[in-house]
C-alpha positions in Angstrom: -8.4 3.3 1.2 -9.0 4.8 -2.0 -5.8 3.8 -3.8 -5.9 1.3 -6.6 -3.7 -2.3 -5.9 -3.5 -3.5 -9.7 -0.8 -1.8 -11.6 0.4 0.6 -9.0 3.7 1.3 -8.4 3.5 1.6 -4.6 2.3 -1.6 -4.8 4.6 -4.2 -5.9 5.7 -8.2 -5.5 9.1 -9.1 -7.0 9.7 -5.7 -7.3 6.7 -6.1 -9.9 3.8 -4.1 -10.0 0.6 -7.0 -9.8 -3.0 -7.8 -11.5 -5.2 -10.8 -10.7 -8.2 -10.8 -12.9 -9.5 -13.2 -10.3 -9.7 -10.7 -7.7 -10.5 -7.9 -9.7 -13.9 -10.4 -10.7 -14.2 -10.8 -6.3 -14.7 -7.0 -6.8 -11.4 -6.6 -5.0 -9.8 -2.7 -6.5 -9.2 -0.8 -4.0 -7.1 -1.3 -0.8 -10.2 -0.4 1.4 -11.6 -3.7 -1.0 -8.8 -5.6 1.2 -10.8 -4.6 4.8 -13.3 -7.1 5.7 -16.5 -6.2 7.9 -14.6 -7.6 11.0 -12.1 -5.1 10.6 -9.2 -7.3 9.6 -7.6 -7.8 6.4 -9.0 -10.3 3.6 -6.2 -12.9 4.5 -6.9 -12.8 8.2 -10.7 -13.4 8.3 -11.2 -16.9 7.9 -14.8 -16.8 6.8 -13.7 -14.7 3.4 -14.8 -17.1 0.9 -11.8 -17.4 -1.3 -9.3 -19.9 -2.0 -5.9 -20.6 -0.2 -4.1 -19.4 -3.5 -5.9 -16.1 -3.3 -5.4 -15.7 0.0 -1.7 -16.6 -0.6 -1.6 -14.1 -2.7 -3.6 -11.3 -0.5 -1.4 -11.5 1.9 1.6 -10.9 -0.4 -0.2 -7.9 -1.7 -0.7 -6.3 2.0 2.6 -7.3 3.0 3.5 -4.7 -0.1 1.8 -2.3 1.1 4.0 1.1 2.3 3.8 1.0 5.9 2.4 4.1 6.3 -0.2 3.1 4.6 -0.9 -0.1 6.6 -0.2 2.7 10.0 -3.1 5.1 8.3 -5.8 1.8 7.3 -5.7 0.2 11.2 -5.5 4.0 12.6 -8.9 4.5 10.3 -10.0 1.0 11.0 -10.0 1.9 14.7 -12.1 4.8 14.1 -14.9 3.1 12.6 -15.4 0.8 15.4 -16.2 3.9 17.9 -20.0 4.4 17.6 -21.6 7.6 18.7 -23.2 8.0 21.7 -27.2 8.6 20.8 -28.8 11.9 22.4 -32.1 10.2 23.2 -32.9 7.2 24.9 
């Protein structure tokens, strides 16, 4: 979650390694940046405010992603949804 997208080399499109100041701007860095509140990836929440080019583009960057990263975000995603149980009423 902690990994940087721009410039990485796990990270790559074309077999290029990628930088949109435009996102960066969108304070999108990191891949957790890419998880929305709803759980779900930028590109699959409809009510991210960005543009279809962006999200375009989103999508090509999470496709990149190793998939054992993409297994480790949802397996950490799911996580977060569990809330405790309080001890008092």
């Amino acid at each position: 979650m902690n990994e940087i997208i721009w410039n990485n080399k796990f990270i790559c499109i074309d077999k290029k390694s990628v930088h949109r100041n435009d996102l960066v701007n969108l304070g999108i860095v990191k891949v957790g940046d890419l998880i929305t509140d709803n759980n779900l990836f930028l590109h699959e929440d409809p009510y991210v405010p960005i543009s279809p080019e962006q999200r375009f583009f989103i999508m090509g960057v999470v496709h990149s992603l190793p998939s054992d990263w993409k297994t480790l975000i949802r397996a950490s995603v799911c996580i977060n949804e569990i809330k405790p149980i309080p001890c008092t009423p």
